[in-house]
N, C-alpha and C positions, 0 to 999 in steps of 0.2 A: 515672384516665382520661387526663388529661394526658402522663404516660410512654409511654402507648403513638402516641398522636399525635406526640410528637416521634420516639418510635423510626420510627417510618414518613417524617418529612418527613427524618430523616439518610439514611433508605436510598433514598429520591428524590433526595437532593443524590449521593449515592454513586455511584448510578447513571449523573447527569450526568455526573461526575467521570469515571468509567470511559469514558463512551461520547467525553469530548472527547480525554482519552488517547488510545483506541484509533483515536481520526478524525485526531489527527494523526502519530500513530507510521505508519499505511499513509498521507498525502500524503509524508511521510518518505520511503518507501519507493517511493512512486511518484517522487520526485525523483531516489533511488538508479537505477529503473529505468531512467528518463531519460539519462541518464549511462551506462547499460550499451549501450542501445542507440548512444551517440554514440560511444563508446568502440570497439565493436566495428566500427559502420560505417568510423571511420577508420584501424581496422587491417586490414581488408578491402582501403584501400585501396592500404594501403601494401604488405601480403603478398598475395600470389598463392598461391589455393589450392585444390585444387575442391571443399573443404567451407566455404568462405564464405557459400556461398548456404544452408546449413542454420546456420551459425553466428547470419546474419544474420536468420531464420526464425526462431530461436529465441529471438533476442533481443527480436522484436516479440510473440513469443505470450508471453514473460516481463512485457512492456509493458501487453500485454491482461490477463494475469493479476491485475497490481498494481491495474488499473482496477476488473477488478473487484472485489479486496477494497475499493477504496474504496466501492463503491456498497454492497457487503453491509455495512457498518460505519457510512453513512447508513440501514441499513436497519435497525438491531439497534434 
């Protein structure tokens, strides 16, 4: 009876494991994000071009996106 109690408190620890992994690989990627969106605002403002405005559009719904795998991965 004992083995099965520990088998189940290792796949509780597992679990935590996995889920602090996955909470910090997407702040990771939300810092990546970060970075994408600064990166392309200031080649915007360096190039003139009139797909800036969707370059830079696309850069914050890539922002929003990262947000929210973070919350889905607070949420698992």
């Amino acid at each position: 009876m004992d083995s099965i109690l520990n088998i189940a408190n290792l796949e509780g620890y597992f679990f935590i494991l996995t889920k602090v992994f996955f909470i910090s690989l997407s702040l990771i990627y939300f810092v990546f994000a970060l970075i994408v969106v600064k990166q392309v605002t200031s080649m915007s403002k360096s190039v003139t071009d009139k797909f800036n405005v969707f370059l830079i559009l696309f850069s914050f719904i890539h922002l929003g996106f990262s947000i929210l795998l973070i919350l889905t991965m607070f949420g698992l």
